[in-house]
C-alpha positions as CSV (number, residue, x, y, z in Angstrom):
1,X,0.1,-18.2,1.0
2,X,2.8,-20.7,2.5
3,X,5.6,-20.2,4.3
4,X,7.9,-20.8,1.6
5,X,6.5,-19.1,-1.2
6,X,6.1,-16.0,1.0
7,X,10.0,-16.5,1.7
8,X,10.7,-16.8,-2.0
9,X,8.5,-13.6,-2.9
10,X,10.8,-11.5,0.1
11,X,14.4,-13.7,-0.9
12,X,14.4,-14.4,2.6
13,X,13.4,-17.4,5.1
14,X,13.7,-14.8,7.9
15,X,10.1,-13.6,8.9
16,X,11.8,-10.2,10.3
17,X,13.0,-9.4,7.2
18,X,10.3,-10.3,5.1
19,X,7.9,-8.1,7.4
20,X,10.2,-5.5,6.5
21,X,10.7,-5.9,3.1
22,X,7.0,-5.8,2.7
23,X,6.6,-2.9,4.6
24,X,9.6,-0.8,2.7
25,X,7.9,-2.0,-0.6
26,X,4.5,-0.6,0.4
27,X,6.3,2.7,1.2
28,X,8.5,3.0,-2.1
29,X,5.2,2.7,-4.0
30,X,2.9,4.5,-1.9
31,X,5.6,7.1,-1.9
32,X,6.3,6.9,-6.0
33,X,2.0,7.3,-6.0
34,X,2.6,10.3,-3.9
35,X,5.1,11.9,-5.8
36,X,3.2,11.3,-9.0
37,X,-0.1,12.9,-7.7
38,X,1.5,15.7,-5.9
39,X,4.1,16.7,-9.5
40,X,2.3,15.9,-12.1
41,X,-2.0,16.3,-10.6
42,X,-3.3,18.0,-14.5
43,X,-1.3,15.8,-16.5
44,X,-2.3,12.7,-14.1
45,X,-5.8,14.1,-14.0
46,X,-7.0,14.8,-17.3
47,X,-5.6,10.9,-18.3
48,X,-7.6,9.7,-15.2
49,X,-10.4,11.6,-15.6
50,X,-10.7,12.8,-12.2
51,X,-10.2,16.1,-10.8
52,X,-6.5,17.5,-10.0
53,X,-7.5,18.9,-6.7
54,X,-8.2,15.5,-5.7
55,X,-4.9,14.2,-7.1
56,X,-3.0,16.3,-4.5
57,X,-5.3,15.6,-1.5
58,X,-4.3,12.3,-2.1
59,X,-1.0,13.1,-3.0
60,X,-0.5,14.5,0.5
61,X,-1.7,12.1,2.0
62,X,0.1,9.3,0.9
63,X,3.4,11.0,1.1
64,X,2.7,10.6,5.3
65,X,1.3,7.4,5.0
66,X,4.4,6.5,3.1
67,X,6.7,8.6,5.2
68,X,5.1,6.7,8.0
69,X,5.6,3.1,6.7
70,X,8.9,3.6,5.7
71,X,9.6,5.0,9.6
72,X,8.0,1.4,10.5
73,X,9.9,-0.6,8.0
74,X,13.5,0.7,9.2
75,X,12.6,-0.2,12.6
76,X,14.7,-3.3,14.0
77,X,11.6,-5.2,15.0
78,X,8.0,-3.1,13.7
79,X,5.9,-3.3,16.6
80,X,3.0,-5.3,15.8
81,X,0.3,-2.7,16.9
82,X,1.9,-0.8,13.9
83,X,2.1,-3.3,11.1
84,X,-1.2,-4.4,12.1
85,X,-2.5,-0.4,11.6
86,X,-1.1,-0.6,8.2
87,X,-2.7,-4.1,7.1
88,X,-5.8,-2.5,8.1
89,X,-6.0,0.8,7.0
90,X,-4.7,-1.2,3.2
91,X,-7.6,-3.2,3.5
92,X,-9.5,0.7,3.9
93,X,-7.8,2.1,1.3
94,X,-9.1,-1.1,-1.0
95,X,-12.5,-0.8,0.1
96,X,-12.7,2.5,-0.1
97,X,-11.3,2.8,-3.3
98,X,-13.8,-0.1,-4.8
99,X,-17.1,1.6,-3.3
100,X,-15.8,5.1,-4.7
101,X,-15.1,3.8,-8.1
102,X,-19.0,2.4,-7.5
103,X,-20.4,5.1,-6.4
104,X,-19.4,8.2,-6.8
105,X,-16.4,8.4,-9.0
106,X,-16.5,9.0,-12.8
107,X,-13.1,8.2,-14.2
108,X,-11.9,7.5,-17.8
109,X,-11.4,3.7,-18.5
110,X,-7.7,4.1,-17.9
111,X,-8.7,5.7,-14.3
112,X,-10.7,3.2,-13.7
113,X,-8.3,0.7,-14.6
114,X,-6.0,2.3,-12.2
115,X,-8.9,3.0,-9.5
116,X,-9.1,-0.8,-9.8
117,X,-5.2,-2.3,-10.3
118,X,-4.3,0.2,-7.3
119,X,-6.9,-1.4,-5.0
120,X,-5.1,-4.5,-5.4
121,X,-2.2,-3.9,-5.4
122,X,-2.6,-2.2,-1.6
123,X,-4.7,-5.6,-0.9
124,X,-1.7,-7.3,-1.8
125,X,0.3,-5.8,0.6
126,X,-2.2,-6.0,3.0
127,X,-1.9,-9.6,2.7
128,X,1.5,-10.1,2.5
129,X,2.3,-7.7,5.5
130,X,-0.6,-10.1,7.4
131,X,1.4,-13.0,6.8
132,X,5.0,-12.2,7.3
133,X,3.3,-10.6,11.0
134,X,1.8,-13.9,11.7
135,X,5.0,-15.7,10.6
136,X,6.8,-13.4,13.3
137,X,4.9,-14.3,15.9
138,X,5.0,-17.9,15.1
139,X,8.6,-18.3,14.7
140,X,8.8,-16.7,18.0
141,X,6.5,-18.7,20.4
């Protein structure tokens, strides 16, 4: 992805704020996940096709990986050690994801539709957050 069109996805040519942007992003939707899984895990479950229980493990756990991105994203200047934690544990959650959808989950088609869109999306991120980091260091060498 180039400079500009990584500018024109965050409205911004500033690679502070894009980092940012990306990272508030990745907590608004982590966080709407959360909040999904941890209100509504039968509903969510049944339509999945994957047990509630697990729906509010993971539910929990992204609310602190949300809270915890959002924490980084209001920060002035993210530390990089920090973004880089979060480009790396989205590139986890995608594999992850992918080799349980492979292996040992059994969702309905719209689960595993989801199982599959969510992955990217959180590789997406990943990616972007990766680029707007590298563009912060280069625009300050």
């Amino acid at each position: 992805m180039s400079a500009i069109q990584l500018a024109a996805l965050a409205r911004t040519s500033e690679p502070q704020s894009m980092l940012c942007r990306f990272l508030a992003l990745d907590a608004a939707v982590t966080g709407a996940n959360a909040l999904a899984y941890l209100a509504f895990p039968g509903p969510l479950g049944r339509f999945l096709g994957v047990d509630s229980t697990l729906l509010l493990a993971l539910g929990a756990f992204l609310a602190v990986y949300a809270a915890g991105v959002g924490l980084l994203a209001s920060r002035r200047h993210p530390p990089a050690l920090g973004v880089r934690a979060v480009v790396e544990a989205n590139l986890a959650w995608t594999v992850v994801s992918l080799v349980a959808l492979a292996l040992w989950l059994t969702p309905s088609t719209a689960g595993a539709v989801w199982t599959v869109l969510q992955a990217l999306t959180v590789a997406g991120f990943a990616v972007l957050q990766h680029t707007a980091l590298k563009a912060r260091q280069d625009s300050s060498d």
